[in-house]
C-alpha positions as CSV (number, residue, x, y, z in Angstrom):
1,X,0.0,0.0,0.0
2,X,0.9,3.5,-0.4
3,X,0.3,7.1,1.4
4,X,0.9,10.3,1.4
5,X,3.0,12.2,3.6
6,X,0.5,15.2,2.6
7,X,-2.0,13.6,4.2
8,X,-0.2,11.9,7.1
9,X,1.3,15.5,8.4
10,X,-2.9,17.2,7.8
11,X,-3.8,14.6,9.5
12,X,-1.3,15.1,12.5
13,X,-2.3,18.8,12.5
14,X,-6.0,18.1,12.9
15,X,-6.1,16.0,15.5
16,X,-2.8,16.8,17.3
17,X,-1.1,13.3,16.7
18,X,2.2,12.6,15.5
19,X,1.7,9.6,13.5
20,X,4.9,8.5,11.9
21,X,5.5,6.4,8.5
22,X,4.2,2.7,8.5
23,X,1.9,3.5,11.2
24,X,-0.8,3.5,8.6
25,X,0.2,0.2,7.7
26,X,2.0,1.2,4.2
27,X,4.7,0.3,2.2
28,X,5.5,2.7,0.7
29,X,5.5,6.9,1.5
30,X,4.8,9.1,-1.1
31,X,5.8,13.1,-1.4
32,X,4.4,15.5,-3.9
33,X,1.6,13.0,-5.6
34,X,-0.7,14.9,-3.4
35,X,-3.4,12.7,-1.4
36,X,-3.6,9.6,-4.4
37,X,-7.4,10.0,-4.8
38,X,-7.5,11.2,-8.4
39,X,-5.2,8.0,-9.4
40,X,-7.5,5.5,-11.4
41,X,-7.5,1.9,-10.6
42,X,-5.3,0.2,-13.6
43,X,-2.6,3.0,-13.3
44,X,0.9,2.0,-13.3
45,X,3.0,3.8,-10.9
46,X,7.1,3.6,-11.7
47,X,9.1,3.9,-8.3
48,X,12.8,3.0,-8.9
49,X,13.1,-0.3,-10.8
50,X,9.7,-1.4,-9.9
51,X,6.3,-0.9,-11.5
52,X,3.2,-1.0,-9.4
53,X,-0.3,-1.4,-10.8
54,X,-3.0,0.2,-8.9
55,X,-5.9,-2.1,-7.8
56,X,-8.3,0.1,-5.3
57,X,-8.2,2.9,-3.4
58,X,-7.3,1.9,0.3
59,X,-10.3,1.8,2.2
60,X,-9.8,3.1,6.1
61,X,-10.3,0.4,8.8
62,X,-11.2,0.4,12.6
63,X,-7.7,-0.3,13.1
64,X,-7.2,3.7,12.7
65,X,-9.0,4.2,15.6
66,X,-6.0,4.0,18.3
67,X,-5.1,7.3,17.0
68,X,-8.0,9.0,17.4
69,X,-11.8,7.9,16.9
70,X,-12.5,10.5,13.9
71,X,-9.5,9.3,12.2
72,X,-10.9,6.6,9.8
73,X,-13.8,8.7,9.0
74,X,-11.7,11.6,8.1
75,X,-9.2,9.8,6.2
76,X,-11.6,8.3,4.2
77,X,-10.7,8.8,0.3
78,X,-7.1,9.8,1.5
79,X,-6.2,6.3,2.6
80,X,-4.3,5.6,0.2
81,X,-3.8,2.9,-2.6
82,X,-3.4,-0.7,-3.5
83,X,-1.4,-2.0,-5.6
84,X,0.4,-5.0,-7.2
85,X,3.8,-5.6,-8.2
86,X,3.7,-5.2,-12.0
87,X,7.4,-5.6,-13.6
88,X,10.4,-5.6,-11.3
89,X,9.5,-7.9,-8.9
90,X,12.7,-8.8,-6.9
91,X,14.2,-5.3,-7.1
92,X,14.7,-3.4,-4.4
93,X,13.2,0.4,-3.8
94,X,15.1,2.7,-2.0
95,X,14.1,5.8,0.4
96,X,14.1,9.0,-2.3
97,X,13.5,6.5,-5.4
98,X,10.8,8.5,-8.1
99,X,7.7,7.8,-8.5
100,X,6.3,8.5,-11.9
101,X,2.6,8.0,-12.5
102,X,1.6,6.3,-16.1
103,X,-2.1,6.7,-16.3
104,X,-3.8,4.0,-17.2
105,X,-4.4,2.5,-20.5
106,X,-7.1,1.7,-22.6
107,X,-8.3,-1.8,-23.6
């Protein structure tokens, strides 16, 4: 799975936490691909040697709730995303690697 830092620091803002990376459960942390709502399901995401198809948009679970009880409800579409490993599987991704967004394709 992947989030966004974006939403991970408005989140800690909110609600005064100061939840960290991976406490969300992801793999991966993203920076600058703003909150990954607006990526389609099918998309191919590049992040160092690896590509990563998109399957769903990560839906919040009750787990959230040890952070604070509005949490899941307010990170709902902001989650995050799901996704598969596409090409590259065996290759490593490193801390700073780019992540480039193919949309998706038809047919």
């Amino acid at each position: 799975s992947l989030v966004a830092q974006e939403v991970i620091n408005e989140m800690n803002q909110e609600f005064g936490l100061s939840l960290q990376p991976g406490d969300l459960g992801e793999n991966i942390m993203t920076v600058g691909l703003g909150d990954l709502s607006d990526i389609p399901d099918g998309s191919i995401l590049s992040v160092g040697p690896v590509d990563l198809k998109v399957i769903e948009q990560n839906v919040p679970c009750k787990n959230l709730l040890i952070y604070h009880r509005l949490l899941p409800k307010k990170i709902r579409g902001r989650r995050g995303i799901l996704a598969i490993v596409h090409d590259g599987a065996g290759s490593v991704i490193g801390a700073g690697d780019l992540i480039i967004h193919q949309p998706k394709t038809k047919g």
